[in-house]
C-alpha positions in Angstrom: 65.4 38.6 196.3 62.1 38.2 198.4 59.2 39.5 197.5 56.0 40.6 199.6 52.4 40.1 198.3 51.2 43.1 199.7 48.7 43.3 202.4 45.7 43.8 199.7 43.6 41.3 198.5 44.1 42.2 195.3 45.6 39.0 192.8 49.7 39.8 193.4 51.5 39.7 189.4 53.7 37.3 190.6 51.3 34.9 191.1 51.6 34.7 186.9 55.2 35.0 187.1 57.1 32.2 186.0 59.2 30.7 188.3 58.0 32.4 191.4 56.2 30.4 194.3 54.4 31.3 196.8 55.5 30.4 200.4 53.2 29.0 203.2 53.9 32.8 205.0 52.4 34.7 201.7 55.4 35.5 200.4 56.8 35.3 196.7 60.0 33.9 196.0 62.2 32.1 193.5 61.3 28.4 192.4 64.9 27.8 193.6 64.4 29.4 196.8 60.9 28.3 197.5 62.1 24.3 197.1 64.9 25.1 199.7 61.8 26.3 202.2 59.6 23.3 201.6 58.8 20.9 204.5 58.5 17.0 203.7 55.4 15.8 205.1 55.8 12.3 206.6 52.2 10.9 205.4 53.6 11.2 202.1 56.0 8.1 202.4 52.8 6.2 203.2 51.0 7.4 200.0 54.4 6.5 198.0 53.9 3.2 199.1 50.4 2.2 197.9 51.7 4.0 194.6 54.5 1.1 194.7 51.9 -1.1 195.3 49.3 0.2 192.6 52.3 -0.2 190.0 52.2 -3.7 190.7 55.8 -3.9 192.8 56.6 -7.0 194.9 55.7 -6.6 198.3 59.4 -7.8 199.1 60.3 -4.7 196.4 58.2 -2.2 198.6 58.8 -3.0 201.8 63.0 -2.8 200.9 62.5 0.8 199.1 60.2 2.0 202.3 62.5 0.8 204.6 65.1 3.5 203.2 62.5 6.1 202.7 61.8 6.1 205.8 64.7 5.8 207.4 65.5 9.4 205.5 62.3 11.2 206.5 63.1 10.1 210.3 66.5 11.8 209.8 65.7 15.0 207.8 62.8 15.4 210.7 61.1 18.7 210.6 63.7 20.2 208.3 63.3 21.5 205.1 64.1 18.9 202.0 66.8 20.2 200.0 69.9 18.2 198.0 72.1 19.2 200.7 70.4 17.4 203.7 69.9 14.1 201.5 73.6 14.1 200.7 74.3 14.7 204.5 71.8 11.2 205.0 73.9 9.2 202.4 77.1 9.9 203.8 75.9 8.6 207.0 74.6 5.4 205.5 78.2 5.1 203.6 79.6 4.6 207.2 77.6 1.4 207.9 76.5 0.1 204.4 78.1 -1.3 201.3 78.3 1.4 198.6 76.3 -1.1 196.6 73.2 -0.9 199.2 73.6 2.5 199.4 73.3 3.2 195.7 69.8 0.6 196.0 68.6 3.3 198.8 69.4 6.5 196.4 67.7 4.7 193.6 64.2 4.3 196.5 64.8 8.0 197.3 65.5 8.9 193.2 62.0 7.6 192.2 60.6 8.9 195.9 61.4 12.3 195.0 60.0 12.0 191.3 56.9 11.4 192.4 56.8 14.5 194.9 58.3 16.4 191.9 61.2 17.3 193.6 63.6 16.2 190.7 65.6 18.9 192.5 66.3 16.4 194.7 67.9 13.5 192.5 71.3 12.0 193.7 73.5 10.7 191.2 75.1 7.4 192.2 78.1 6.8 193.8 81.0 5.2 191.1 82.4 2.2 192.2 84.3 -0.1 190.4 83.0 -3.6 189.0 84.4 -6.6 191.3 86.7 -9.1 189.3 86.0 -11.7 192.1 83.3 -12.6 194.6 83.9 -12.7 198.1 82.9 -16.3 199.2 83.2 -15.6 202.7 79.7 -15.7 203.5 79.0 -19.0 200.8 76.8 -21.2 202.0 78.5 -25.1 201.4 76.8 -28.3 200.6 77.9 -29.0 204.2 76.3 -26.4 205.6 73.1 -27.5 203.9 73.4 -31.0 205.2 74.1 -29.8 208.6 70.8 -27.7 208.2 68.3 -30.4 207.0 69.5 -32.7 209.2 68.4 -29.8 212.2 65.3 -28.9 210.3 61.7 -29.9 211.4 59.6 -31.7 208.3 58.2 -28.2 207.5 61.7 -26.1 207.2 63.1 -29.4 205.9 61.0 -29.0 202.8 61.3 -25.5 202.2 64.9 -26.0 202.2 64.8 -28.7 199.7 62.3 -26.6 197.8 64.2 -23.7 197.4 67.6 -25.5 196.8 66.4 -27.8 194.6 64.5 -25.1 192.1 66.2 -21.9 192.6 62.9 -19.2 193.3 63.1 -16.6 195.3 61.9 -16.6 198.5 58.5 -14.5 197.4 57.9 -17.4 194.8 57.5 -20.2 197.2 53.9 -19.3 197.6 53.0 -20.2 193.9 53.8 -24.2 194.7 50.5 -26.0 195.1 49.5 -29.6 195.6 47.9 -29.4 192.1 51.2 -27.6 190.2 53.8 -29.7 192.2 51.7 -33.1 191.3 52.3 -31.5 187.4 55.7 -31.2 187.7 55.7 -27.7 187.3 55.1 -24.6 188.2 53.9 -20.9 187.2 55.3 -18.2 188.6 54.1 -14.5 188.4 56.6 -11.9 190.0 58.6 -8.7 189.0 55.9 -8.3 186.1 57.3 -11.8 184.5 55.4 -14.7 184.2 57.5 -18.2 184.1 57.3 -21.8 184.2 59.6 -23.8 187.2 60.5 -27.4 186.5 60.6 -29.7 189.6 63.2 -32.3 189.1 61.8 -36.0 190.7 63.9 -35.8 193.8 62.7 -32.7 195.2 59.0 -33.4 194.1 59.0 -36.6 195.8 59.8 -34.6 199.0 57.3 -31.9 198.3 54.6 -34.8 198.3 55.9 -36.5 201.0 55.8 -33.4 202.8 52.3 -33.0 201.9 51.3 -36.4 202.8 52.8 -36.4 206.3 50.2 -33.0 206.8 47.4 -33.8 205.6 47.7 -31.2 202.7 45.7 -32.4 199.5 45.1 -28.9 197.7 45.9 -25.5 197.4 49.1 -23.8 198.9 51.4 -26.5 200.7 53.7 -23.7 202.8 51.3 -22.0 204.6 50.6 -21.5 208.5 47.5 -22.4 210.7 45.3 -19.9 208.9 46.2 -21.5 205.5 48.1 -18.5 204.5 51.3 -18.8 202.1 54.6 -18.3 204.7 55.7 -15.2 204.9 59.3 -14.0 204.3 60.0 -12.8 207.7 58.8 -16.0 209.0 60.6 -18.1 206.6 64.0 -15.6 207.6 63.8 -15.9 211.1 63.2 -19.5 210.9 66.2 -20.4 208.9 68.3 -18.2 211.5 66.6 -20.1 214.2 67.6 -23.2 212.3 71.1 -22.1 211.5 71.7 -21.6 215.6 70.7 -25.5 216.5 72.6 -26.6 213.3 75.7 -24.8 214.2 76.1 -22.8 211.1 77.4 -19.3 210.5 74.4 -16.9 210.8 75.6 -14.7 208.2 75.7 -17.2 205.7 71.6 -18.1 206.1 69.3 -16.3 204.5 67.3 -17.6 201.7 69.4 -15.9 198.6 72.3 -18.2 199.4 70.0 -21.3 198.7 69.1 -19.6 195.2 72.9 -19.1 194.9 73.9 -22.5 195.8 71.1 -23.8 193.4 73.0 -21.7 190.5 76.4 -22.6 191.3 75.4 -26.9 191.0 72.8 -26.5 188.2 75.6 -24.9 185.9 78.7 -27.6 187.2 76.4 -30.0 185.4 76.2 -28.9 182.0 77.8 -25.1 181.8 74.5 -23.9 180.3 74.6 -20.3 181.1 71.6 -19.6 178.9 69.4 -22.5 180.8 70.6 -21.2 183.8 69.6 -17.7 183.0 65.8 -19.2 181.9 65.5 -21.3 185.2 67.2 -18.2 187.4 63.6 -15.9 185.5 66.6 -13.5 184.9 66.5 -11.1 181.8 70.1 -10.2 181.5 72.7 -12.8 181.0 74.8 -10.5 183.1 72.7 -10.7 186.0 73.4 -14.4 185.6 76.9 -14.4 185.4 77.4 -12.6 188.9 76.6 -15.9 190.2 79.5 -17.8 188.7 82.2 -15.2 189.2 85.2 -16.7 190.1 85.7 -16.4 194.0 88.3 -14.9 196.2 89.1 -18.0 198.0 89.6 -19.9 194.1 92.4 -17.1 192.6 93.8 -17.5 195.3 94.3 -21.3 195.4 95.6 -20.8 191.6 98.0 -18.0 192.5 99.3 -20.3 195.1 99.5 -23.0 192.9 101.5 -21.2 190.1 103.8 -19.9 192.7 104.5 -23.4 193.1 105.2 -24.1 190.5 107.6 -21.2 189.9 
């Protein structure tokens, strides 16, 4: 039931009520009802992201959560926010994205919608079911790596090495300096953890090779003209770029598949799982182990095999 505040200016008793609201018309309603009436204004997605940012999120971390907050205030438009129009988003986004990525866009929104206190508006996530092989169709080889240093200028030809040879992320490429690399190692500050990267000989004698052939004695080696650490975009679009005159699958080029590739040849060595874990800056041993699932294209080779053999 709605209820009128009168045309007085006297204070209206359900202004102490609890659980009424007041709408933007003057009018009293229900909590409930009152949530189902409110507009999303769009300057609040830019607030939510300097919060992100004040809570001391990666930039990479930000910018991904954004890009799905956004996306959902473009669709809801000048419609009120309410469960039913956010389900109505997700089942869009099921059409064209994994489950997976859409359960990382309702976990942006989740946290989104905390802030606003609008926990009204919390999705659960969607089930699915835990994989019991990893789809290798989009593996990056040692071939394919070959193929792509032997394409790359001296710049992209390092970075590759760089992040192949160590196993950062992408973001952490801006923490190698003349003065860590020439130490062997190097200190890394991201996702709120702070740890220490080894650089084996072979990909530190390319680093300083690298640096030598530019001229760079101190300070950040990757950067561009203005002395500023590579961005990610630019580091993306110029492995893409690369992947096109090296004649490699786009889809398998993007700088995770390096990290993966690192992890897959740092534990056929000595099957450490728990070094791995340590070089990887993981905290689970289960985020670890996604790495070294057994692939599609492998069970399948042994089910062939023991058919054989049959």
């Amino acid at each position: 039931m709605i209820i009128s505040s009168g045309i007085n200016n006297d204070v209206n008793p359900l202004e102490q009520a609890v659980g009424y609201k007041r709408l933007g018309c003057g009018l009293f309603v229900p909590g409930e009802v009152a949530d189902e009436h409110r507009r999303l204004d769009p300057y609040m997605a830019g607030r939510y992201a300097a919060v992100l940012k004040k809570e001391g999120k990666a930039p990479a971390t930000v910018q991904k959560y954004m890009h799905d907050i956004r996306s959902f205030v473009h669709y809801l438009g000048d419609r009120a926010l309410s469960i039913s129009v956010i389900r109505e988003w997700l089942e869009v986004q099921k059409r064209s994205r994994h489950v997976n990525t859409v359960n990382n866009a309702i976990s942006a929104l989740n946290g989104f919608f905390r802030w606003l206190n609008r926990t009204d508006c919390r999705c659960a996530f969607f089930r699915t079911q835990k994989p019991q092989y990893r789809d290798d169709s989009r593996d990056l080889s040692r071939n394919d790596f070959d193929r792509l240093t032997d394409a790359a200028d001296s710049r992209m030809r390092a970075v590759l090495l760089t992040l192949k040879g160590t196993g950062i992320r992408v973001s952490e490429l801006k923490f190698f300096t003349v003065e860590a690399v020439m130490n062997g190692m190097v200190t890394v500050d991201n996702k709120g953890k702070v740890r220490t990267v080894f650089i084996d000989p072979a990909t530190k004698t390319v680093i300083l090779n690298y640096c030598e052939g530019h001229g760079i004695r101190k300070g950040i080696i990757f950067r561009n003209g203005m002395g500023l650490a590579l961005s990610r975009t630019f580091i993306w679009r110029s492995l893409k770029a690369l992947a096109r005159r090296a004649g490699v699958e786009l889809s398998k080029v993007f700088p995770h598949n390096l990290r993966h590739l690192f992890a897959v040849e740092r534990y056929s060595v000595d099957h450490d799982i728990e070094a791995l874990r340590l070089d990887l800056g993981h905290t689970l041993i289960s985020t670890t182990q996604r790495y070294l699932m057994e692939t599609v294209t492998a069970h399948f080779e042994k089910v062939m095999k023991a058919a054989a053999a049959g």
